[in-house]
N, C-alpha and C positions, 0 to 999 in steps of 0.2 A: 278792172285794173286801171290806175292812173297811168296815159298814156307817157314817159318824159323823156324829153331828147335834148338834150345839153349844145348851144350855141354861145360862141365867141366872136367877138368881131375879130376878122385879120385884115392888115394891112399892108404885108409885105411883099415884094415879087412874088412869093409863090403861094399867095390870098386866094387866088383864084382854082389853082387844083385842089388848093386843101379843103376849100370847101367844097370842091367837085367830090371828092375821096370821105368828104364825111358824109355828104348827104347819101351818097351810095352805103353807107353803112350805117345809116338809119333807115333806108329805104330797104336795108335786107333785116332788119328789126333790131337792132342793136343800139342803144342809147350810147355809148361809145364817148362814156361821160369823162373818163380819166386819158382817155387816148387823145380824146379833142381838145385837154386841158392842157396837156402837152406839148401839142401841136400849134398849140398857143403861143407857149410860152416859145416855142421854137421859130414861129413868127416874129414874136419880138424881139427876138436875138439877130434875126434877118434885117431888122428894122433899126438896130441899135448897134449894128457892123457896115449901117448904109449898104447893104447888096441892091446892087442897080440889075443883073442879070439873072432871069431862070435859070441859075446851073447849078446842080448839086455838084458842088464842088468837095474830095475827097477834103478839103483844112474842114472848109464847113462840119460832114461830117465828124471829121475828128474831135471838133473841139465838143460841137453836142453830146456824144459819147463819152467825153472824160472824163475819168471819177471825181470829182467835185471833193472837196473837203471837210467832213461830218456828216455826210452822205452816206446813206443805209446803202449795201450793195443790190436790197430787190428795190430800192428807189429807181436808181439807175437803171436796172435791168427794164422799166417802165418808158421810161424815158428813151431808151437803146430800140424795144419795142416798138412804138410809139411809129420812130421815127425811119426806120426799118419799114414799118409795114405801108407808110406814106411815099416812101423810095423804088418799094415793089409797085405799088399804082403808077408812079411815074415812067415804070420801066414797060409797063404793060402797056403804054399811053404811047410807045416808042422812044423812049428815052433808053442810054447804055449808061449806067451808074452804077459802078463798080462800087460792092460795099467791103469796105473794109475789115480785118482780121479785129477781134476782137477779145480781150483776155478780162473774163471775169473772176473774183475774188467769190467761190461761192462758198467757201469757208468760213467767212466773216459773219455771213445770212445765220449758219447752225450753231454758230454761239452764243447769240442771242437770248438771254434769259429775260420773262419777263418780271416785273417786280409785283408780287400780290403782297398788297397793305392785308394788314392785319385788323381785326374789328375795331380796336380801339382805337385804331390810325383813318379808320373811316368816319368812327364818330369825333375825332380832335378837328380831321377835315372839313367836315359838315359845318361841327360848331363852329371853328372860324369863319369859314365861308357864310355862315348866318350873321355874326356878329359885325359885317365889313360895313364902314361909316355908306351914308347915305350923300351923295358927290350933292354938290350943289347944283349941278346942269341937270340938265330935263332926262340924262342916262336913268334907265332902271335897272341897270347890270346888278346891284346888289339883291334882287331881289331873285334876275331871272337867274342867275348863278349856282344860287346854290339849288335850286330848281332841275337844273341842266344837271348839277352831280349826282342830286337825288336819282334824276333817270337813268341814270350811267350806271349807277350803282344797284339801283335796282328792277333795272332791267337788260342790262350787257349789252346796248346799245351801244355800236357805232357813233364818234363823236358827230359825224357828218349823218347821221342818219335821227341823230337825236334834235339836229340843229335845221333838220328837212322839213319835219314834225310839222303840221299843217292844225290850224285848229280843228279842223274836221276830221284830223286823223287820232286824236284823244278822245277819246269815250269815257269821261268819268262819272258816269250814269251808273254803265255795264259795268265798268272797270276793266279795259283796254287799250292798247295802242295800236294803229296799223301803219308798219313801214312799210312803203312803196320802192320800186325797182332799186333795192339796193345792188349791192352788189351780187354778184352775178347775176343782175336783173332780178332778184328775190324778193318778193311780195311775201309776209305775213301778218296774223293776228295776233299780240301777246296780252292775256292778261296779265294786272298788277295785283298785289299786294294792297291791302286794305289800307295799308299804310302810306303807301305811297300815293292810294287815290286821295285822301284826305289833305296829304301834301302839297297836290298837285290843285287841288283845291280851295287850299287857301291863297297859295300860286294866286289862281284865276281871280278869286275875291280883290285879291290887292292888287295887282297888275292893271294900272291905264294903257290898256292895249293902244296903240298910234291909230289915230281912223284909217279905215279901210286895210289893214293888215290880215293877208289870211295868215300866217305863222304863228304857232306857238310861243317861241321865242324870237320876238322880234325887236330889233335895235331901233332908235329913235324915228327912223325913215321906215319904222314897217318890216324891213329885209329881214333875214336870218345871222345874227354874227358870225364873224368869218371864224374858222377855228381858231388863226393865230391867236386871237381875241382870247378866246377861253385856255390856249395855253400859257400866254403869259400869265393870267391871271391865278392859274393853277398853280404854277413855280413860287408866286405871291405867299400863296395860301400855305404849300408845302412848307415854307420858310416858316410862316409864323406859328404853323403847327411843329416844329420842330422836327420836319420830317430834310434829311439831306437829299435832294437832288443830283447829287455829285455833280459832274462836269459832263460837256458836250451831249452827247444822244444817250450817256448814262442817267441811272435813277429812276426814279418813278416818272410814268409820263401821265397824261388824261387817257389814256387808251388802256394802263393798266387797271383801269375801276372792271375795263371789258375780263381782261383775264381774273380780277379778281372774283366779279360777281360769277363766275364758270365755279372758282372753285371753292368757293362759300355755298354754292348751292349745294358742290359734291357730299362738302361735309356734311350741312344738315340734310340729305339725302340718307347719308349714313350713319348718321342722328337718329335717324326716323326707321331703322329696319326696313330701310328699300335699297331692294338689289341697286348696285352702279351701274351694271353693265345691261339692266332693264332701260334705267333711268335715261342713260347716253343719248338713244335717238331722238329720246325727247325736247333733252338741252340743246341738242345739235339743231334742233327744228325750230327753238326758241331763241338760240344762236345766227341763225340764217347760214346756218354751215352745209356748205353743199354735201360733202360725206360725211359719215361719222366719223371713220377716220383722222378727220381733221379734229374733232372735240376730243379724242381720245387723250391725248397729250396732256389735257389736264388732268388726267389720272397721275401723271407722275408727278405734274405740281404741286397740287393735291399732298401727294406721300411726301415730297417733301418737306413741304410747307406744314404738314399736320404729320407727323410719323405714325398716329395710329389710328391716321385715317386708313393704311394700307390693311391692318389686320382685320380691322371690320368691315373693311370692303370684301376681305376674299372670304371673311365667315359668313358674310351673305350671301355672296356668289357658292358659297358650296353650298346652302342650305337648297338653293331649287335645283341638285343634280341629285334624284332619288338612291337611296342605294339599296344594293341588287344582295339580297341574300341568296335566294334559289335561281342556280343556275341551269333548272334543269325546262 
């Protein structure tokens, strides 16, 4: 297992416990990768308020905590977390820092529907995203792009897991990927589709990787592009496929390729005369989902999005509960 443990530089008065507070939570094994990005960014808010003194100060707090404007409510709930659990180290350190009452919106979270493209909205995608002019600068974005969607899509990769991708971690020998300490520290193997390894293939053929790059997808300095990079570009692509984006954190995003390839599998799952609820732990594992429970959910997408995906899914599911003539 790739060991990895996420570092920021900070700057602010309180530079120095934060890092006290993270190395101890790598030191108890925890890569503590979105907590400390955080904690970052909460450093530079110290630094861009001029705080001259260690005090957590209740405005401080406050303003950290404040719903921000187009701000998902479990963003914030991360952020709330974050900075929360760096207040309890300070209090155990001998600090009295009173945290304040705190009113969360978690209604807003179960509304959330996610947007599954439809086939023919993945292939308009694709295609534009192949057909994008070639820049004059030394950028390979055209090429690594649609690359990146191809994995997304056919694999339900995490954008940041897909942009982690290490050349060593593509196997298009075997035909594999292996993602390292994703989230919740989850390490696995996935195969691909013939198709995809061929893709990924010609990817490699054409691709002047930057010397010394270990990345797969690597921007002209080598690095991994940051997401923003791939979501503007995506909002691009939607536009000129005709697909609408709507407004603010509405519409299709890059993360829905994740919920779609979930429930594109379901259907040709139930395409194929295999049980769903065999199939489940499988996606889930292929997913990186910690419970199954958690994949379940595309079962209703699924029905929605497909209405009769729901009758053939429950005529399979009754097909393996044998039935009992003799009761004796």
């Amino acid at each position: 297992m790739r060991n990895k443990t996420y570092r920021f530089s900070y700057s602010s008065v309180f530079s120095k416990n934060i890092e006290e507070y993270i190395e101890l939570k790598h030191a108890m094994g925890l890569s503590f990768k979105t907590m400390a990005e955080n904690l970052h960014r909460f450093d530079r808010l110290c630094v861009e308020k001029d705080i001259q003194d260690a005090v957590m100060t209740e405005e401080l707090i406050t303003e950290w905590i404040s719903p921000r404007q187009g701000e998902r409510e479990s963003t914030r709930s991360v952020r709330i977390t974050a900075l929360k659990g760096f207040v309890n180290y300070l209090n155990s350190r001998g600090a009295e820092i009173k945290w304040p009452n705190i009113h969360r919106n978690w209604k807003e979270q179960t509304q959330f529907v996610p947007y599954i493209f439809t086939s023919d909205e993945v292939k308009r995608i694709i295609e534009v995203a192949d057909s994008q002019r070639t820049p004059a600068h030394s950028s390979q974005f055209h090429l690594i792009f649609p690359a990146i969607l191809r994995v997304l899509y056919g694999t339900g990769l995490r954008i940041s897991e897909a942009l982690d991708l290490r050349c060593e971690d593509v196997d298009l020998v075997n035909g594999h990927l292996t993602v390292w300490n994703s989230k919740y520290d989850n390490s696995r193997r996935l195969p691909i589709s013939l198709s995809l390894r061929d893709e990924l293939l010609r990817y490699e053929h054409r691709l002047k990787r930057p010397s010394g790059s270990i990345y797969f997808f690597p921007n002209s300095k080598g690095v991994p592009y940051s997401q923003r990079t791939v979501y503007d570009k995506f909002r691009d692509v939607l536009w000129q496929s005709g697909i609408s984006h709507g407004c603010g954190r509405k519409g299709p995003r890059v993360h829905d390729f994740r919920h779609t390839f979930a429930v594109h599998s379901l259907m040709k799952c139930a395409d194929s005369d295999i049980d769903t609820y065999t199939f489940l732990p499988i996606l889930a594992t292929y997913l990186g989902h910690k419970k199954v429970s958690t994949t379940e959910k595309y079962l209703r997408l699924t029905a929605e999005s497909y209405p009769a995906f729901l009758l053939k899914a429950t005529t399979l599911s009754n097909t393996i509960i044998p039935e009992v003539n003799d009761y004796e």
